[in-house]
C-alpha positions as CSV (number, residue, x, y, z in Angstrom):
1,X,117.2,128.1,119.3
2,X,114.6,125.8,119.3
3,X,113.5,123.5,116.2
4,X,110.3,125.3,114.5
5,X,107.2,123.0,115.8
6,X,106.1,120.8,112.4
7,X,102.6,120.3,111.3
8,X,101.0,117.9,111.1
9,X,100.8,115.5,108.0
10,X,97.4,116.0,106.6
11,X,95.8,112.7,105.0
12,X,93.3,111.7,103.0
13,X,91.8,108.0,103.0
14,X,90.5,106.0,100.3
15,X,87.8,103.5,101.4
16,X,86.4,102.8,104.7
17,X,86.6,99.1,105.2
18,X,87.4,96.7,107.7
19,X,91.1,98.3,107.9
20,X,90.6,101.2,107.8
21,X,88.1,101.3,110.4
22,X,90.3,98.7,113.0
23,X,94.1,100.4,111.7
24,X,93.8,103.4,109.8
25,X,91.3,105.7,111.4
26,X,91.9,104.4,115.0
27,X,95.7,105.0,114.8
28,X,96.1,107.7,113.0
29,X,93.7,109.6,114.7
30,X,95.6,109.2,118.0
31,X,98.5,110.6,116.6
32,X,99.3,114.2,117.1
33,X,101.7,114.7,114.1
34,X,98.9,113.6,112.3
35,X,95.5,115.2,110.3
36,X,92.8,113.0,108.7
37,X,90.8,115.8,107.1
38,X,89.2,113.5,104.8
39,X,87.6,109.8,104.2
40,X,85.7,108.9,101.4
41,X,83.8,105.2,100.2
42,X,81.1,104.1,98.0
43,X,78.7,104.0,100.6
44,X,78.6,107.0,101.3
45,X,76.2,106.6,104.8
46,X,79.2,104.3,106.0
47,X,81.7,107.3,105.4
48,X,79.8,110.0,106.8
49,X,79.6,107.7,110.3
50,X,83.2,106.8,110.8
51,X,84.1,110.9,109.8
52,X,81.3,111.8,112.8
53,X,83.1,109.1,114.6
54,X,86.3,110.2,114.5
55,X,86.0,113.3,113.9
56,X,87.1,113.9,110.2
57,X,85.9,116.9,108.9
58,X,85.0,116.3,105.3
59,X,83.1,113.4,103.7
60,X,84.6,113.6,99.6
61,X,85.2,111.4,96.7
62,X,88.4,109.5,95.7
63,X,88.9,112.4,92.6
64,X,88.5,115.4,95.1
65,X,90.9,113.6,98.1
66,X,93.3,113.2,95.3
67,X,93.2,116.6,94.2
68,X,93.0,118.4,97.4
69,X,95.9,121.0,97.6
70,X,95.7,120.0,101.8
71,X,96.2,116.6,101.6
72,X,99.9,115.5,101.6
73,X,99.0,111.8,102.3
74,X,96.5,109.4,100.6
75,X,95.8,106.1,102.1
76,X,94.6,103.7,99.8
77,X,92.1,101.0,100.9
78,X,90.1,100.4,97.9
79,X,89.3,97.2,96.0
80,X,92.8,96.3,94.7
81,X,91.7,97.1,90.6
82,X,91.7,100.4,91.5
83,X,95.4,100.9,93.6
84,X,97.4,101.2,90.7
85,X,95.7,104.5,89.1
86,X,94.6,106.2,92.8
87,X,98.8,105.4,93.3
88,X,99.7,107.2,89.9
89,X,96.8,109.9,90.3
90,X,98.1,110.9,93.5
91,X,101.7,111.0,92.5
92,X,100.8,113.1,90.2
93,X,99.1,115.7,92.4
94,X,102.2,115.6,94.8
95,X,100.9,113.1,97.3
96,X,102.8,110.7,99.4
97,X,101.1,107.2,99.2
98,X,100.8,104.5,101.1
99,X,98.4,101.6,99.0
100,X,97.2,98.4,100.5
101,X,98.8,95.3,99.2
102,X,98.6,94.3,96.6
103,X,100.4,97.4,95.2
104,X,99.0,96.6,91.7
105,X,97.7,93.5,89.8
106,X,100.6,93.4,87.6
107,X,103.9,93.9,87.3
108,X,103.8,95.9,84.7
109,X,101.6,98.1,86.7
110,X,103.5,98.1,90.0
111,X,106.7,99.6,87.9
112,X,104.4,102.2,86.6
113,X,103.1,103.2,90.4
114,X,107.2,102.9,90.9
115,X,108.1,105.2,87.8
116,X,105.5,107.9,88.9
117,X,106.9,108.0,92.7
118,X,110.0,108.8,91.2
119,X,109.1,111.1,88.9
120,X,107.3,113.1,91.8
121,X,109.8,112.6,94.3
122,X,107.6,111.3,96.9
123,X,107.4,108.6,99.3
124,X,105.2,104.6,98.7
125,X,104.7,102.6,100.9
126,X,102.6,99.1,101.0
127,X,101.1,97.7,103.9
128,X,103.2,94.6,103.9
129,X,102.8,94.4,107.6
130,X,104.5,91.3,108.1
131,X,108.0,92.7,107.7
132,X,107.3,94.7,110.7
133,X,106.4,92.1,113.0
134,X,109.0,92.2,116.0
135,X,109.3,87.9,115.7
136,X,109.6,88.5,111.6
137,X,112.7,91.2,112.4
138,X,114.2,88.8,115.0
139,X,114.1,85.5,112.4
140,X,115.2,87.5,109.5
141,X,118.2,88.8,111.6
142,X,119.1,85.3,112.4
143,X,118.7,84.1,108.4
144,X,120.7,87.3,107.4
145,X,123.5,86.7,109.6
146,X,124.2,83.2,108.5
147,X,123.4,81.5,111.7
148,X,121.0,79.0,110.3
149,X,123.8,78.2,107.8
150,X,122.6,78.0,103.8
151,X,118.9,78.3,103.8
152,X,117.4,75.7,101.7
153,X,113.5,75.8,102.4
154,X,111.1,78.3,103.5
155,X,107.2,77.2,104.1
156,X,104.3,79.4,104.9
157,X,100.5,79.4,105.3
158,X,97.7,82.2,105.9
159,X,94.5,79.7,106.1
160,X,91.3,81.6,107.1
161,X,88.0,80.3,108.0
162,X,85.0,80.4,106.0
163,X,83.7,83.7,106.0
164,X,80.3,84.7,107.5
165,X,79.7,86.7,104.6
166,X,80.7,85.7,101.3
167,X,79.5,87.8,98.7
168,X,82.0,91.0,98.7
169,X,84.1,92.4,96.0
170,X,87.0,90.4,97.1
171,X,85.1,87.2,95.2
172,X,84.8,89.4,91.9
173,X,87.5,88.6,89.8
174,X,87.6,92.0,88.0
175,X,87.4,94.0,90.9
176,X,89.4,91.7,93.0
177,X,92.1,90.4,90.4
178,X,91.7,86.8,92.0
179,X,90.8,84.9,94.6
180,X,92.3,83.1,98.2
181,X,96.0,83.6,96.2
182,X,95.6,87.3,95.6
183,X,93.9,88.4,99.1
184,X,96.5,86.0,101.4
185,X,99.0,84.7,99.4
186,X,99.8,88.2,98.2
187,X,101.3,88.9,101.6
188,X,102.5,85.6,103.0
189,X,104.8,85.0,99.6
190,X,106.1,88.5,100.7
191,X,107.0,87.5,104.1
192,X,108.8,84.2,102.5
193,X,110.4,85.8,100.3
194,X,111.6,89.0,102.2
195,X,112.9,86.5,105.8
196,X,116.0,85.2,102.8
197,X,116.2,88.4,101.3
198,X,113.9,88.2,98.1
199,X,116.1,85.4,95.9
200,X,115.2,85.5,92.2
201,X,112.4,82.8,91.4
202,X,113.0,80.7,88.3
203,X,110.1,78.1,88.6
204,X,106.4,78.0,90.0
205,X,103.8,75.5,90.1
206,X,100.4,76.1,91.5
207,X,97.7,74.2,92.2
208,X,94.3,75.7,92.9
209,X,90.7,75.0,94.8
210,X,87.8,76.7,93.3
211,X,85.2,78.1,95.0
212,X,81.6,79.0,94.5
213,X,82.4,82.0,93.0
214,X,84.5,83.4,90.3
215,X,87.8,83.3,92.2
216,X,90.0,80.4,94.0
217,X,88.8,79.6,97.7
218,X,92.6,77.7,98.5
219,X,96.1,77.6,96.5
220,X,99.0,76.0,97.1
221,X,101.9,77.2,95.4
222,X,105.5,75.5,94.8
223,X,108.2,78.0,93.8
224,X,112.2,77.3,93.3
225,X,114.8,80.5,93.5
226,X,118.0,80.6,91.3
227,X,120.0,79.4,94.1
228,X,118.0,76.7,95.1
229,X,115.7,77.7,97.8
230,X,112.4,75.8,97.6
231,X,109.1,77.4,98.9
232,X,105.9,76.0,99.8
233,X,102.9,78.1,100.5
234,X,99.3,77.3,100.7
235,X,96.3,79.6,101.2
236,X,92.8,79.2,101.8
237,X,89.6,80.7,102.8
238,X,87.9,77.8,103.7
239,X,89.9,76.6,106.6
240,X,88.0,74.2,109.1
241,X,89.7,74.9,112.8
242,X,88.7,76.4,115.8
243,X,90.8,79.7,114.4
244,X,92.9,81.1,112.0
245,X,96.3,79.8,110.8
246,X,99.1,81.7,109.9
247,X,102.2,80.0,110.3
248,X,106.2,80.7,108.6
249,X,109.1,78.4,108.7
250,X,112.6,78.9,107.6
251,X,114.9,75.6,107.1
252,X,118.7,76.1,107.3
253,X,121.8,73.2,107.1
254,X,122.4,74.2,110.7
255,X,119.4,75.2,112.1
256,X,115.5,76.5,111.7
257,X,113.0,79.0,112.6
258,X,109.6,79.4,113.0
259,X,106.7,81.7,113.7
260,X,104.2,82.3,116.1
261,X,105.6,81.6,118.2
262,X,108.8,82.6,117.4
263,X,111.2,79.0,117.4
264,X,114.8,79.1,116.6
265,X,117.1,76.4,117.1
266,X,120.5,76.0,115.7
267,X,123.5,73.1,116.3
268,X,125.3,73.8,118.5
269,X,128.0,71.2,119.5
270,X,126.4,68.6,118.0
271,X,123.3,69.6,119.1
272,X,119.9,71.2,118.2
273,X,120.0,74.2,120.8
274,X,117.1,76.5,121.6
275,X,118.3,80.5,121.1
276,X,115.0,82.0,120.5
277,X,115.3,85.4,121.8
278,X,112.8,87.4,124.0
279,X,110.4,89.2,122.2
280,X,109.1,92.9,123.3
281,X,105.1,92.6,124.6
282,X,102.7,94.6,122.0
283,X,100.8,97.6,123.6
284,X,97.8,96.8,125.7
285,X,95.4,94.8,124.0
286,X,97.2,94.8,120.4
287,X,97.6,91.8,118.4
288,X,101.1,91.1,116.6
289,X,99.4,92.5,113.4
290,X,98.0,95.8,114.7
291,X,101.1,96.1,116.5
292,X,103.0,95.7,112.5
293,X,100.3,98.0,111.5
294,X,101.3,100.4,113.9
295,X,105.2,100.4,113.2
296,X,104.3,100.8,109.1
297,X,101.9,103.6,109.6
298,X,104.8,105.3,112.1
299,X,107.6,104.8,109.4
300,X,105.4,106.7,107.3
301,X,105.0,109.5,108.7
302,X,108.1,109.6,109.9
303,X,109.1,109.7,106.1
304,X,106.2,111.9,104.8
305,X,107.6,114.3,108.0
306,X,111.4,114.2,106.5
307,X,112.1,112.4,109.5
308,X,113.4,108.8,107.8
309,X,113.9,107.6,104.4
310,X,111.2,104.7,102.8
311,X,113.0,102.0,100.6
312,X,111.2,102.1,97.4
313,X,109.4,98.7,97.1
314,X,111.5,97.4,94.0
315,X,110.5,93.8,95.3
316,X,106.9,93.7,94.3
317,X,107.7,94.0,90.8
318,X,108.8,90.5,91.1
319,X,106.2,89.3,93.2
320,X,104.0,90.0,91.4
321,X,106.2,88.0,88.4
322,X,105.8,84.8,90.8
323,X,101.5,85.8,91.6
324,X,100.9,86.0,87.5
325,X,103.1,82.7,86.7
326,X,101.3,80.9,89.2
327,X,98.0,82.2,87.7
328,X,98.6,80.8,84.5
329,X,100.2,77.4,86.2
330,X,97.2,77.1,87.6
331,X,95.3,77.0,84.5
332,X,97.5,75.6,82.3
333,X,98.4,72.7,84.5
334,X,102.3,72.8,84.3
335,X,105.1,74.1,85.7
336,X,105.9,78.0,84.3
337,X,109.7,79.1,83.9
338,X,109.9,83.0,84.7
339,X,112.3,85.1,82.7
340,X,111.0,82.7,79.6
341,X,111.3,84.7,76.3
């Protein structure tokens, strides 16, 4: 007898920015196990466009997607203040959520977005793409099976070109919750942290660039784990270069990788010996980050269908530990011990 068809999951997105309007709208809305009955933004002219354009039949606000008694999924894509109670409001109305990074500004709040998953027994996700990048996968596999022998240094950046336009909500600090650090240092600590298996920080130090605005334009960030890892990561908005930079590098006793392009070279006989394996080509026309984009919203829904299980995203309760110490290192001008009574 064959398997009962399944509907599709019906979902409900929270603001229509940049990501949802490249990721969100134009993947999901390809998928046929999937529904996006309802979008909903601020502006609400914006809204009504991208519905007409892809063909989502209601235009509402965040309260009535959270409510709605059809929608069994709410994206969230609103300025990051607001993640933490959209998270907890739609747990509580028996949604399965998948919020933006940062998860919440604290935390404190990120183990109260955990407690209400729980309590509702339903799936969270963040969109900490980087962990789904095919070259990520292939260098964490090589770091998890020893072969770059005791990891002793990990260093990342995520610098970004000045802006054409400046004045958004991600330079409000209340809206925002900070500045270069919170936007792309948010994800690329993740991405160090998750390729050596999230390793307790004791230490941070962080040094930071202000910009014209209320929030930090650059950081750079020191950060020492219990075992003796040191990481380096610096951030900035106000790169000068012909492009972007996003760059990860993992340091071993016998051997090192690093990404884009994906480098690994361990010793072998004496020797430094290239052993970077081949990596899969994206679909048509897909960057590496759609292409993560497009592997995180398919685990989803894969999850939200029965079809897979999500880890719960204990992690980001302590990165967001390591985001606030560097905060106040930053202002206080010294070195902060975490776990300090």
């Amino acid at each position: 007898m064959s398997e009962r068809k399944r509907q599709p999951v019906s979902v409900g997105i929270l603001g229509v920015g940049a990501v949802t309007q490249v990721v969100h709208l134009p993947m999901f809305s390809e998928r046929p196990d999937v529904e996006v009955i309802a979008v909903s933004d601020l502006d609400r002219a914006k809204a009504e466009a991208l519905a007409t354009r892809f063909e989502v039949p209601r235009v509402l606000s965040n309260e009535e997607i959270l409510s709605h008694d059809e929608v069994q999924a709410a994206v969230i894509c609103t300025p990051n203040y607001l993640h933490e109670s959209m998270a907890v409001e739609a747990f509580e109305h028996g949604k399965h959520v998948l919020v933006e990074r940062p998860l919440a500004l604290t935390a404190k709040g990120v183990r109260r977005v955990l407690d209400a998953a729980e309590a509702a027994g339903r799936h969270l996700a963040v969109g900490m793409i980087h962990r789904f990048r095919p070259d990520v996968g292939a260098l964490g596999a090589f770091v998890a099976g020893g072969e770059l022998g005791d990891i002793y240094a990990v260093r990342a950046n995520s610098l970004t070109r000045m802006p054409a336009v400046r004045s958004t909500w991600r330079q409000n600090q209340e809206e925002a919750g900070g500045g270069a650090l919170m936007d792309l240092g948010v994800p690329i600590l993740d991405l160090a942290f998750w390729l050596v298996d999230y390793p307790r920080i004791k230490r941070v130090t962080a040094v930071f660039r202000d910009g014209d605005g209320e929030v930090e334009e650059a950081a750079t960030v020191f950060a020492v784990s219990e075992s003796g890892i040191a990481f380096s990561v610096e951030v900035s908005w106000n790169l000068f270069a012909e492009a972007d930079r996003h760059r990860a590098r993992v340091m071993g006793t016998e051997g090192s990788g690093a990404l884009p392009p994906l480098d690994i070279h361990k010793r072998l006989g004496g020797q430094p010996v290239d052993v970077t394996p081949r990596q899969p080509r994206t679909r048509g026309g897909e960057n590496r980050y759609q292409n993560a984009y497009r592997r995180l919203l398919d685990q989803f829904v894969r999850a939200v269908l029965g079809k897979t299980d999500l880890p719960v995203p204990v992690e980001q309760v302590h990165l967001m530990e390591v985001i606030a110490a560097a905060y106040q290192s930053a202002r206080e001008g010294r070195e902060i011990q975490l776990g300090e009574d």
